[in-house]
N, C-alpha and C positions, 0 to 999 in steps of 0.2 A: 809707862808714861811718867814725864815729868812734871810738878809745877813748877815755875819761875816766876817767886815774885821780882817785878821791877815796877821802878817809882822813886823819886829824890830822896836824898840823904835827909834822914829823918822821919823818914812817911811808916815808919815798925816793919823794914821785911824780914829783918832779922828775929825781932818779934814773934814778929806772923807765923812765919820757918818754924820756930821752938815751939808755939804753940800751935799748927796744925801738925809739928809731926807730934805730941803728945796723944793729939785729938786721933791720927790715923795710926801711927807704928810705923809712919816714913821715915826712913833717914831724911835728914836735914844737911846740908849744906851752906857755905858763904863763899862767893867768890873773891871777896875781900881778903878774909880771913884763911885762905885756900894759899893767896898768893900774900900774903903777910909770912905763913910758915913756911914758906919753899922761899921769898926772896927778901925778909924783914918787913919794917914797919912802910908803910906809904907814902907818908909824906918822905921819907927818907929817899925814896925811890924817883918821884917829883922831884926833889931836890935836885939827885944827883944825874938822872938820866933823862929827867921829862914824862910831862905828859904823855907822847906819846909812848915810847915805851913802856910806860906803866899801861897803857892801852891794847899792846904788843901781848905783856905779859897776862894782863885781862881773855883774850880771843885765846891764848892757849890754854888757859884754866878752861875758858867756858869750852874749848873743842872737848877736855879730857869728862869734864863733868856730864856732859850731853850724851856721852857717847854711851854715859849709864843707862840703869831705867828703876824708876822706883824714888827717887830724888826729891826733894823740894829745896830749890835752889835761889837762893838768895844772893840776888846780881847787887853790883855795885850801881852808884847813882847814872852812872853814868854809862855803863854796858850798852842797853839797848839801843845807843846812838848810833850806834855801829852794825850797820845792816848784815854782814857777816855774822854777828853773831846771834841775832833775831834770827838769821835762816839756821845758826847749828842750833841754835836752843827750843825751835819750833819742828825741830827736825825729829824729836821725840819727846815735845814738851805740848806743854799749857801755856800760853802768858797770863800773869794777870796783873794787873797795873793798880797798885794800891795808891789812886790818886789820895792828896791832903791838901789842905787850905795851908795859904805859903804863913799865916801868920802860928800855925800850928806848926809849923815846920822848923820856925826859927826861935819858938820856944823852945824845941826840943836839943836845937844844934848849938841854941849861942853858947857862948865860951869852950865848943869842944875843939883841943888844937890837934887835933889827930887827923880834919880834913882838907887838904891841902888847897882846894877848894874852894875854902872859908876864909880864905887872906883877903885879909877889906872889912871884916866886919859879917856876920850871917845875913841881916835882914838887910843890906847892901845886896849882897852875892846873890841870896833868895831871890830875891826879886828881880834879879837879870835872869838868872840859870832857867829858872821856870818857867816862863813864857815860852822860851825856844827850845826847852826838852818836852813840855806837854804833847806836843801836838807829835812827835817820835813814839812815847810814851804808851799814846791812843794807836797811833798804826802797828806798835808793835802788840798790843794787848789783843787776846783773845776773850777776856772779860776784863771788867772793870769796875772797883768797890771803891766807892766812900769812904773813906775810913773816922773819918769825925766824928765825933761821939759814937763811934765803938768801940768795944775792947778786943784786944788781938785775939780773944775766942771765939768769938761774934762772929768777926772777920773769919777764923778759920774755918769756921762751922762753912760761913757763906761758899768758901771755895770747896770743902766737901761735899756740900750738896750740889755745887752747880756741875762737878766733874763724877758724882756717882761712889765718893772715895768712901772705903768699910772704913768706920769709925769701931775702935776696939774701945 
């Protein structure tokens, strides 16, 4: 079995990733960083081919990552919008939806220009994107954590006990 965190850019699943697999002895995973090293940087990718096709490249990371087991897999903000990939990633996973408060979120992202995303401004973008991915976010989730005032161990701990995972 896998986890898969998903939740908007900024909410720690990258985080979360590094510090549950510390906490179990899972490999870890990003689907970001998966598809940064097979096809370069992101926004670069945006730039030159789009959205969609950086979406494209997305559903085939997540077929190859899915098809593992043992994983805790750190989706992009935007993955679980895309109902194919909720059904590969559920297909030998966990969801867990590490929601955050949007003004936590644009603390965490203003000034980073690596999200392509982010053009406008964070707490502009925040505040459109989240309203219309939450409600994805929740159908996609198989559990669902607060993350506010926790620390990514907290969190990690939460998701090992709720799935049963040996902690070494």
């Amino acid at each position: 079995m896998n986890i898969v965190l998903c939740g908007m850019m900024g909410c720690g699943k990258t985080t979360v990733a590094a510090a549950l697999s510390r906490l179990t002895g899972m490999e870890q995973t990003d689907t970001d960083a998966v598809i940064v090293k097979k096809y370069g940087r992101i926004a670069d990718i945006f730039e030159k081919y789009g959205e969609e096709h950086f979406r494209s490249l997305e559903t085939d990371t997540v077929k190859e990552l899915s098809s593992r087991d043992g994983l805790i897999i750190a989706t992009g903000g935007g993955c679980v919008l895309k109902e194919r990939n909720v059904q590969l990633l559920k297909g030998n996973g966990k969801i867990v939806f590490l929601r955050t408060q949007p003004q936590t979120l644009i603390s965490r992202v203003e000034g980073d220009t690596e999200r392509p995303l982010l053009a406008g401004g964070a707490a502009k973008r925040i505040n459109e994107i989240l309203p219309a991915r939450t409600p994805k976010y929740l159908a996609a989730a198989d559990f669902v954590i607060d993350t506010d005032g926790l620390s990514p161990e907290e969190i990690a701990r939460r998701i090992a006990e709720e799935y049963g995972l040996k902690i070494v």
